[in-house]
N, C-alpha and C positions, 0 to 999 in steps of 0.2 A: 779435390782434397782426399787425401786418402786415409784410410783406416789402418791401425795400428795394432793390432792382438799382443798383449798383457801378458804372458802363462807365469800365474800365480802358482806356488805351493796350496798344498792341501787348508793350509789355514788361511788364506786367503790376502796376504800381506808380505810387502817383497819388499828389501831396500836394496840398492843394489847405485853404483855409483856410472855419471857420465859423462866422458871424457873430449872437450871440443878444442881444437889446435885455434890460432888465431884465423881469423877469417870463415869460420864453420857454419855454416848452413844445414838446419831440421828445417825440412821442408814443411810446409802446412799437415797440419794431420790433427787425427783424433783416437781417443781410445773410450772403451767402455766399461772402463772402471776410474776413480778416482788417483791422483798423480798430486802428489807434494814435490817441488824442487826447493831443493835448499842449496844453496850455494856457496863451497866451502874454498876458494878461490878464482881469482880473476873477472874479469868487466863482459859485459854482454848484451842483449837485448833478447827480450820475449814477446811475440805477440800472439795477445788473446784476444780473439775476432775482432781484429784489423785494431784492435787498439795495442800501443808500445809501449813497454816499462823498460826503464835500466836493471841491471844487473850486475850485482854486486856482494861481495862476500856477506854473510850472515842477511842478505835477502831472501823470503823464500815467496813463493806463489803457489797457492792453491789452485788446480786444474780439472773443474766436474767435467764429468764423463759427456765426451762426445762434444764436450770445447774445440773448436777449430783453435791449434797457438804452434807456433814456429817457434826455433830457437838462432839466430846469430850472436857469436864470439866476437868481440873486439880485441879479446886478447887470449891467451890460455882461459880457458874457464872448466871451472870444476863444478859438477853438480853431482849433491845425494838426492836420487829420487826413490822418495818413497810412494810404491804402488800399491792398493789394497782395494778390494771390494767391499762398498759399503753393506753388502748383504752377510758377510763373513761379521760385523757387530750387531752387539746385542740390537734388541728392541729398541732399548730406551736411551741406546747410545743415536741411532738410526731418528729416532722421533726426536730427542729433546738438542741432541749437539750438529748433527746432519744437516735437520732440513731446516734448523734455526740460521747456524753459521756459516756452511758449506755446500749449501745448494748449488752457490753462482762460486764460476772462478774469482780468485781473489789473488791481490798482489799487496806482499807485505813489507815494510821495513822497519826491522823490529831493533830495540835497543838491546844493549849491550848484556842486561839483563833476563830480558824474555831470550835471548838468544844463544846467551849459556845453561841454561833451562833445556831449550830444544836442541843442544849441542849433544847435553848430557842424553837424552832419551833415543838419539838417534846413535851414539856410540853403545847403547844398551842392547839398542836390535840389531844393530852388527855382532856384537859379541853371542847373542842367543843364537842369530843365524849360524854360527861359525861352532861353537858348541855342538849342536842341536843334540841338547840332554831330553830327557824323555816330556817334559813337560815347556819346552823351551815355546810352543806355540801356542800356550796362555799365557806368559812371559812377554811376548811380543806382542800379542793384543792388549795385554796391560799396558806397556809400555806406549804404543800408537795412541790409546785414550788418555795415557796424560798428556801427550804431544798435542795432542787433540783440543783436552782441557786447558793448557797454555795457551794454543792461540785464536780459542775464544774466548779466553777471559781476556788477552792483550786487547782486543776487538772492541770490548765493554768499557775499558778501561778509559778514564777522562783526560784527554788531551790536553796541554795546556802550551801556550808559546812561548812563554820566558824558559829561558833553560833550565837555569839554578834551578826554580820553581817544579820542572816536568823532572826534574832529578830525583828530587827531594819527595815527589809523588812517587815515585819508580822505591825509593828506597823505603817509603811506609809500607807498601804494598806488598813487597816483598818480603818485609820482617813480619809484616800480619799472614799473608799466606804460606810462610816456613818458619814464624817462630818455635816449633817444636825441634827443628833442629840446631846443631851446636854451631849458629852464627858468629863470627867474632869480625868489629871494624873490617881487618885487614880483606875476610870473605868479600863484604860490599864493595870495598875499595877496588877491587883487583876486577869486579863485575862490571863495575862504570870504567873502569882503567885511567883515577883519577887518585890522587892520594887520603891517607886516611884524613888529614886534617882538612884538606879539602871538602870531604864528605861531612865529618863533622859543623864545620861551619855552613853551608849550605842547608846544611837540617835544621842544626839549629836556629839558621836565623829565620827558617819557614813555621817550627814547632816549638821551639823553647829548649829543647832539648836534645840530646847526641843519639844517634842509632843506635847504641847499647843501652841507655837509660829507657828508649823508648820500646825493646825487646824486652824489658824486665820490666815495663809496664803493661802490657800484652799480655807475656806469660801469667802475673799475677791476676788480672783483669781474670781471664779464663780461668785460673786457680781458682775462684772466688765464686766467679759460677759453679763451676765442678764442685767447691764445698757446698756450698746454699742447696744445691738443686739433686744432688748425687747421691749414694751412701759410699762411691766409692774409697778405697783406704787414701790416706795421704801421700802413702807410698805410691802410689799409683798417678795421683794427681800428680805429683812431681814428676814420674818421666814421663805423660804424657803432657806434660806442658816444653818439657825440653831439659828438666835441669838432669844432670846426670847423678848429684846424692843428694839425702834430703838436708846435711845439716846447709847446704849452700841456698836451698830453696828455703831451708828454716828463717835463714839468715835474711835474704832480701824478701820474704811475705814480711815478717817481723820489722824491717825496715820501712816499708813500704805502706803497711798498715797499720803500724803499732801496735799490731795485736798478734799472736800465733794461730796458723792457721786450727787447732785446736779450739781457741778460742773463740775464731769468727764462725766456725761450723756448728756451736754451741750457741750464740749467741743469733744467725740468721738463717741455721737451716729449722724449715718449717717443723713444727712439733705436730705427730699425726693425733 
């Protein structure tokens, strides 16, 4: 089995793309830093010590360091691999996400969702590689830790076998972990690559309600904390919940509550 040397940049994180014709053989090997492949076309096969996974677009696999894994093409296959040393993140990137989620190599196949997510972060550190403005290599370890952050929370996340069902869990999840941004149906829709009415009916027949009803109940949820518990201004609670002016935030808190967020901050934040 042979060894494989990495040369990283100074910040210690490389993406960089790999290209295998039909029938390609990577011989057995290993490296001594950490390796993400993401696969951004074509069918193939990876083995990570003597075990076999398919290979398939928006699959990626985790590779710790000094993993014995081969790679065979079945057909064209296209791979982004990102290489970084785990010594190059923080402390508590290294203790809390490292040695929890990525100690052992790992083989993923992520939905449609988590996988536009890891699309977005991995055209981010292309773009900063290709840049490289004076600060572009804390850019890039930002970026690697939300990559990071996606695919252990996917890892945590509850599985479920009905499909509608695992859908309909994919799109709460989603609207809770990015309700601060400006969501609309057709965003979701175009993530599952299913139609809006589709997505609506699926939700609702799991929640009661449609993925925008249930994004303006989120936002206001959190509005509601941030008034009770905060002194922040109103002003503020509304773009950090996602709305972009306040009379539209006025509008569904006052919907949603019956009451103005003036009011409910008078009425439940604590009196010292």
């Amino acid at each position: 089995m042979a060894f494989q040397h990495i040369e990283l940049p100074s910040c210690g994180i490389s993406l960089y793309e790999s290209k295998h014709k039909e029938k390609d053989r990577v011989r057995e090997h290993h490296h001594a830093v950490h390796q993400i492949l993401y696969a951004i076309e074509g069918r193939g096969r990876i083995t990570i010590d003597r075990s076999s996974y398919e290979v398939a677009q928006d699959n990626a696999v985790v590779i710790a360091p000094y993993t014995r894994h081969s790679v065979i093409s079945d057909s064209r296959l296209t791979l982004l691999v990102l290489a970084f040393d785990e010594k190059s993140l923080d402390s508590f990137v290294q203790r809390d996400i490292m040695n929890k989620f990525f100690k052992k190599s790992r083989y993923f196949t992520l939905n449609p969702m988590v996988s536009g997510e890891l699309r977005q972060f991995l055209r981010k550190i292309l773009f900063e590689q290709s840049q490289r403005f004076p600060l572009g290599s804390y850019a890039i370890k930002i970026h690697l830790l939300h990559f990071l952050l996606v695919l252990a929370r996917f890892q945590e996340a509850p599985q479920h076998t009905d499909t509608n069902t695992l859908r309909a869990e994919r799109i709460k999840h989603y609207i809770e972990t990015l309700y601060y941004e400006p969501l609309t149906a057709k965003d979701i829709s175009s993530r599952l690559g299913i139609s809006t009415r589709y997505v609506n009916n699926i939700f609702k027949e799991q929640y009661h309600m449609t993925p925008m009803q249930y994004l303006a109940e989120v936002r206001i949820q959190t509005a509601k904390k941030l008034l009770a518990e905060t002194d922040k201004d109103i002003a503020t609670i509304c773009f950090e919940v996602g709305y972009e002016n306040l009379s539209t935030f006025y509008r569904v808190f006052k919907k949603t509550v019956n009451m103005s967020p003036n009011r409910y901050r008078q009425l439940y934040q604590p009196v010292d």
